[in-house]
Phi, psi and omega in degrees: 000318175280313181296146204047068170209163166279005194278153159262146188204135176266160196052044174238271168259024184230163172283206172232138152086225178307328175281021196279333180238039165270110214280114189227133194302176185291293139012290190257010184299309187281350154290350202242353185247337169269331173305319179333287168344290205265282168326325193240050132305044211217034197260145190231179166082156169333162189268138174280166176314147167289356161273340180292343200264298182321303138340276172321318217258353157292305185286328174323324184278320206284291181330330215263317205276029197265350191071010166295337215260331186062095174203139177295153162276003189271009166270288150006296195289321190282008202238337119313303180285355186294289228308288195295335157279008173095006201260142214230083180311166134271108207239143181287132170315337200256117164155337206263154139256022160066038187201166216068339220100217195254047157002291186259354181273318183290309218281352173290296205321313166321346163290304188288002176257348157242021152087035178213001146295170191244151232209190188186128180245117182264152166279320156211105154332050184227207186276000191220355175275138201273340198308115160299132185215108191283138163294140182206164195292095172297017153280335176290307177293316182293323182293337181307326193251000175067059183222159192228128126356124177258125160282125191282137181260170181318152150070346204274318173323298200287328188263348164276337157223037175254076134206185159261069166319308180275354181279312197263353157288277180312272252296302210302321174301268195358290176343267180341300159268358169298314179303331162309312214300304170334300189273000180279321156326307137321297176323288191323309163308318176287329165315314161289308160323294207300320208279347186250030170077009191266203186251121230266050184236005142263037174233025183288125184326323203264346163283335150301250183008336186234013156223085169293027179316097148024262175326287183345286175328312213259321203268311171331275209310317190283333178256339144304355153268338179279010154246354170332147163078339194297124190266342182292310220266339182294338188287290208285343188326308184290314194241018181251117196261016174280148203262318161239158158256173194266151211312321200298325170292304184319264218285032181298329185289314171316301171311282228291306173297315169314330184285297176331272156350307191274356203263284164348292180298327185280332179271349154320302175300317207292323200293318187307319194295299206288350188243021185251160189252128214249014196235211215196146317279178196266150177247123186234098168308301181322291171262050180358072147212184206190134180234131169279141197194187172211053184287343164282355172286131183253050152337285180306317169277356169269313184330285154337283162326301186276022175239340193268296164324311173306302206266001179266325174304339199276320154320279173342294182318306207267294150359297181282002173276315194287306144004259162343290178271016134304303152270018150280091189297350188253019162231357176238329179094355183276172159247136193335103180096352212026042190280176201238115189076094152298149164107286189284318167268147211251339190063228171275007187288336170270345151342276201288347152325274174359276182324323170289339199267340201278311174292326191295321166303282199295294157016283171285333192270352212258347183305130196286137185283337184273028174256005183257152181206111151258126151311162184229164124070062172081337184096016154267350163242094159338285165249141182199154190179124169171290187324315186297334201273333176302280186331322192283299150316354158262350149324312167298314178300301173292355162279293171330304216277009167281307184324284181331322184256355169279326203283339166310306221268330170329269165000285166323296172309326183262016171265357134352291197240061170230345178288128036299353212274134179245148175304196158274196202272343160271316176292345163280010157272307172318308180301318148315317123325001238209287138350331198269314182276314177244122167281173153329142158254107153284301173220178184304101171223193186286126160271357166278341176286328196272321192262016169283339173284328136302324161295334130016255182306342195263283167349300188280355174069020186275344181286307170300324185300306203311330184259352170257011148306320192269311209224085175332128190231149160251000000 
């Protein structure tokens, strides 16, 4: 559509960025889409995950295949077959500011689809896979598999990475697991309410009712059916003369919902991203025409990232908190550390180290990235903003759900010396389960083994199937 016209289109017949009012003859269009390639190849730093990559090299396809992009489909097409055969770029983490897109991390991949990038072949692909793979010359690999290399045509260079792909591959992982991670928060809280005794009446209907927050609403319900039944909370009923509990416990519906919400609201943004066509400029077929535009700034997705990170630390915050007082003996009523020979044994006391060390670490990564902009390219992109606030959230995300799993096996430990006495119908599931992976601290052992093993159980989401058979969570 484009090749043999005078028009100007930028990264068509123009250079890129500052190179925007150099004019390049027909002759070099296509030399002008691999200089592309290969100049903004310039990503440092670790390899991103390989599901992450997997993730992008999906949204990539679903953005291209909207006809906006001016991309053959037979390019296209090998950018499917990498997908289904596991062939995997190796693309460095480091490098994008998230405006044009994600530049350089897409401009890897594109390497490896003009054969001169280096790729990794998997059998399967996913966040849980252990499986290893040397980077190897993906011109090698496609004759393994019978793929060719693409020579890139007008406008297909520019239209394979002028978007965000690598911000919105994490927003998208995030997404997913934020929503477990929520209601595995719940667990973790109610787990903790039965060991420290406390009282369900600020989880009462009628005090939702006069804040009607969602979230609020949905974690109140969810922590009265997971104690349902609690043979620990029916004993204190009579003789417990404490009048409220303290916030981490009281206000779980407030913290927790709040979190809900703000979750909500960020996979709302994420879903509009994952189905829009981002790159620049754009082609409208219908009216053979094409608008310079700026739909690949990932503004809507930094933005997003750090308010979703912000409410995911907050899990965390509160989580170590609960923590704290659970191996506090002059505040739980437990024994101290919940050790079994306090003194000979150390219990759980650096356990809450851990935890701390994990919130004060999101503490800092929750500082928001998108208020930050260094201009690019001469000061024609101006503004830029996105990749960092993902990254960093997705950091945040593997931290929470650490937090999230000492307060399991914490929890766990103190409901130890409250027995004969049973939790309710969800949390004596949880607890059981728990249980399956991890024994009682009779005494001192290494405890990085227990709580990885629980983080586990929180990361693969198998602790939540097993409790919502018994106890439906929103």
């Amino acid at each position: 559509m484009i090749n043999g016209t005078d028009k100007v289109v930028y990264g068509i017949t123009t250079g890129f960025g500052e190179f925007a009012n150099v004019k390049i003859s027909q002759e070099n269009i296509e030399k002008l889409q691999h200089n592309l390639i290969v100049s903004h190849s310039v990503g440092v730093g670790d390899p991103l995950p390989p599901f992450i990559v997997k993730i992008m090299m999906l949204l990539r396809v679903n953005a291209l295949a909207r006809g906006h992009s001016g991309i053959r489909l037979t390019t296209l097409q090998l950018l499917i077959d990498m997908i289904n055969n596991n062939i995997i770029p190796v693309i460095p983490s480091q490098g994008s500011v998230g405006s044009s897109g994600d530049l350089a991390p897409l401009a890897h991949l594109v390497l490896a689809m003009i054969g001169k990038g280096k790729v990794q072949v998997f059998k399967k692909v996913t966040d849980t896979t252990t499986e290893t793979s040397k980077p190897m010359s993906a011109k090698n690999v496609f004759k393994k598999f019978g793929l060719v290399p693409v020579i890139l045509h007008a406008k297909e260079g520019l239209a394979l990475i002028n978007g965000t792909q690598m911000m919105t591959a994490f927003a998208a992982y995030i997404s997913i697991h934020a929503k477990k991670l929520l209601k595995y928060s719940d667990i973790a809280g109610a787990l903790s309410h039965e060991a420290l005794r406390g009282t369900d009446k600020a989880y009462d209907k009628r005090i939702q009712e006069l804040r009607p927050f969602e979230g609020q609403k949905n974690t109140a319900l969810n922590m009265l059916n997971l104690i349902k039944g609690s043979k620990i909370r029916i004993s204190h009923l009579q003789d417990d003369n404490r009048v409220q509990d303290s916030y981490s416990i009281r206000c779980i519906p407030q913290i927790h919902g709040a979190s809900k919400d703000a979750v909500e609201y960020v996979c709302s943004k994420v879903e509009i991203e994952l189905n829009s066509v981002n790159d620049n400029p754009l082609i409208f077929p219908e009216q053979g025409d094409h608008l310079e535009g700026g739909n690949f700034h990932g503004q809507p997705m930094a933005l997003a990232m750090d308010f979703m990170g912000i409410a995911l630390s907050e899990l965390a915050n509160v989580s170590e908190r609960r923590i704290e007082r659970l191996t506090n003996g002059s505040l739980s009523d437990l024994p101290r550390f919940l050790a079994v020979k306090g003194g000979l044994n150390s219990g759980l006391m650096i356990a809450q180290y851990t935890a701390a060390s994990l919130v004060s670490e999101n503490k800092v990564l929750a500082h928001p990235a998108s208020v930050d902009s260094i201009p690019t390219s001469a000061n024609q992109e101006d503004h830029n903003s996105g990749s960092i606030a993902a990254r960093k959230c997705y950091q945040i995300l593997r931290n929470v759900q650490k937090v999230v799993a000492i307060e399991l096996v914490t929890a766990a430990q103190g409901i130890e010396f409250l027995k004969p006495l049973k939790c309710g119908i969800g949390t004596d599931t949880a607890y059981r389960e728990i249980r399956k992976f991890v024994a009682p601290l009779n005494k001192d052992r290494v405890l990085h083994k227990d709580i990885d093993k629980v983080t586990e159980l929180v990361t693969s989401g198998s602790l939540l199937k097993v409790v919502e058979k018994k106890v439906k969570l929103v």
